[in-house]
N, C-alpha and C positions, 0 to 999 in steps of 0.2 A: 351510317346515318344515326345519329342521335333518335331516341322515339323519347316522346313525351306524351305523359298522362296526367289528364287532367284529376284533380283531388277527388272531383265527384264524382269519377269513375271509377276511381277504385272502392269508394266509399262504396258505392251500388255494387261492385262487384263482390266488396267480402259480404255486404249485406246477402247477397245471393247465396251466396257458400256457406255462410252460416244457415241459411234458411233449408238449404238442399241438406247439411251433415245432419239438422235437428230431424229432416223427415224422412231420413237413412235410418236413423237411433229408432225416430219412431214404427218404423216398418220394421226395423230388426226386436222393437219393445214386445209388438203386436205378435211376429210368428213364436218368439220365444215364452209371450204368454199364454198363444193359443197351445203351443206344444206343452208347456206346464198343464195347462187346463187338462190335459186330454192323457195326460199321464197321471191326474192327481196329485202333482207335486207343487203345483202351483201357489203363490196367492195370489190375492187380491189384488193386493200392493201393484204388481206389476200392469193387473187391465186396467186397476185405478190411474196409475202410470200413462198407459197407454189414452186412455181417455183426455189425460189435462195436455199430452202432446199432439194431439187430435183437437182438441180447443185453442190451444193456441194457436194454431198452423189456421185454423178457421179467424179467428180473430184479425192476423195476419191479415191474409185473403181480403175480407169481406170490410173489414172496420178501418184496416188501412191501404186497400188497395193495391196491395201487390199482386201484379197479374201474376208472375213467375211464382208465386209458392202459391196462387190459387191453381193453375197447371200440375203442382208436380201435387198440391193437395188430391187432383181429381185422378190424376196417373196412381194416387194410391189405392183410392176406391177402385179403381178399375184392376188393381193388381190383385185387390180382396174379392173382386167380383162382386162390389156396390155397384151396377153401371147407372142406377137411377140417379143417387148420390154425386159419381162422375159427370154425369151430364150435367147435371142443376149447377154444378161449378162452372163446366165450358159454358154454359148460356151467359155467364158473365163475360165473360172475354169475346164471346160474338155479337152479344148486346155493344158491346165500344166498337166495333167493327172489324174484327178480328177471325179472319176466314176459317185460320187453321181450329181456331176453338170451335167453332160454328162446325164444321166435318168432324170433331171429336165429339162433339156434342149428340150430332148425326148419329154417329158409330154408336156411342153408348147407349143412345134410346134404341138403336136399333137391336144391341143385345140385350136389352129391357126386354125386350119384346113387342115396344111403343113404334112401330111401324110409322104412323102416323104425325107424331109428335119430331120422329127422324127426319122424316122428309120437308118438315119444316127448318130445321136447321141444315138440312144440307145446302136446300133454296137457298136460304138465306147463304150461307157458304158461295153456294157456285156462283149468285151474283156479287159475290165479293173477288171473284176472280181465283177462288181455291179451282185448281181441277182435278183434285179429287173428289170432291162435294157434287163437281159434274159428273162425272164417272158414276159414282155410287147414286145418285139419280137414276141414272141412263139405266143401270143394272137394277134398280126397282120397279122402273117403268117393265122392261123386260119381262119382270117377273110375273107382272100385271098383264102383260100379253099386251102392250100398249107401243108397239113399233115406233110412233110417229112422234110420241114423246120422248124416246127412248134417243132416237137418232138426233134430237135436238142438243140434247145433253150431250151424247157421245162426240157430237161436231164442236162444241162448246171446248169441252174436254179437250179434243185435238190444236183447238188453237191455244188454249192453255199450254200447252205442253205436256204429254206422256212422259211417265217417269218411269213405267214397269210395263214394255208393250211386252214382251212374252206372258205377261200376266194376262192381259189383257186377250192375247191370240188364242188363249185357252183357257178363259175363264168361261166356266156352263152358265154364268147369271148374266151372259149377255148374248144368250143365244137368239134374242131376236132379231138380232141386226147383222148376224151369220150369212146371210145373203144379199144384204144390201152392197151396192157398189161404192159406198164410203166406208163398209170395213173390208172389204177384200179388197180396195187400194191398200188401205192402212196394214192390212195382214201381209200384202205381198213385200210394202216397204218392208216392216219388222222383221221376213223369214228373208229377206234379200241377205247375200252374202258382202 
């Protein structure tokens, strides 16, 4: 069968590929700066470097709109352990309505240590139909000692779809719902041979 692609497909596709190699360079500019820095053999040249491809990868993002290099922008904060930085990126992408940004968003306040500011983007996630975003709800409620919230989410979750039930059969941050009859159903499916 013949396949045919449309012009402005490929056009967005190399545009992607250039954007993803520029913040490959830039993440390889970054470790080889910081390892000059930390050796003393460094220059400047290089963070200078690293900063102008850190701006424009933001300019990108932000001035034109590109969700996917605002994505792999915040995947890079998160690879440097920014998660604050990471987040305030995802909040763009689940502000358009956009689940999976909204549970990274999550994630990344959550290794903030923004508990709170997390569980606003998860919400907003799990009502967008992420269910992960319900899950990591469910396992905060848990944490909170709050069953009853806890189990709403996890039910949420389940019709969502599970993606990682062994994860799940043995994760400690969902111990409160370790006895309830809708996770030892779901435990006995997952251990079922």
């Amino acid at each position: 069968f013949p396949v045919t692609i449309q012009k402005s497909t490929l056009v967005e596709w190399k545009k992607d590929l250039e954007a993803k190699i520029a913040l490959k360079q830039a993440s390889l500019n970054f470790k080889s700066a910081t390892l000059a820095k930390e050796s003393n053999q460094g220059s400047n040249n290089q963070y200078i470097q690293l900063l102008e491809d850190i701006k424009s990868k933001k300019d990108s993002c932000f001035k034109n709109k590109n969700s996917k290099v605002c994505n792999e922008l915040a995947e890079f904060y998160q690879e440097q352990k920014d998660y604050g930085a990471a987040a305030e990126i995802y909040e763009k992408g689940c502000e358009k309505g956009d689940g999976l940004s909204c549970q990274k968003a999550g994630l990344s306040y959550s290794q903030a240590k923004l508990r709170q500011k997390a569980r606003i983007y998860e919400l907003k996630g799990c009502q967008l139909n992420d269910s992960i975003s319900c899950y990591n709800l469910a396992c905060s409620y848990c944490v909170e000692n709050n069953p009853q919230k806890a189990l709403t989410f996890f039910k949420k979750h389940m019709t969502l779809g599970v993606e990682d039930k062994m994860h799940i059969v043995f994760d400690p941050t969902i111990h409160c719902l370790k006895n309830t009859l809708e996770f030892k159903k779901f435990k006995n499916k997952a251990l079922a041979p």
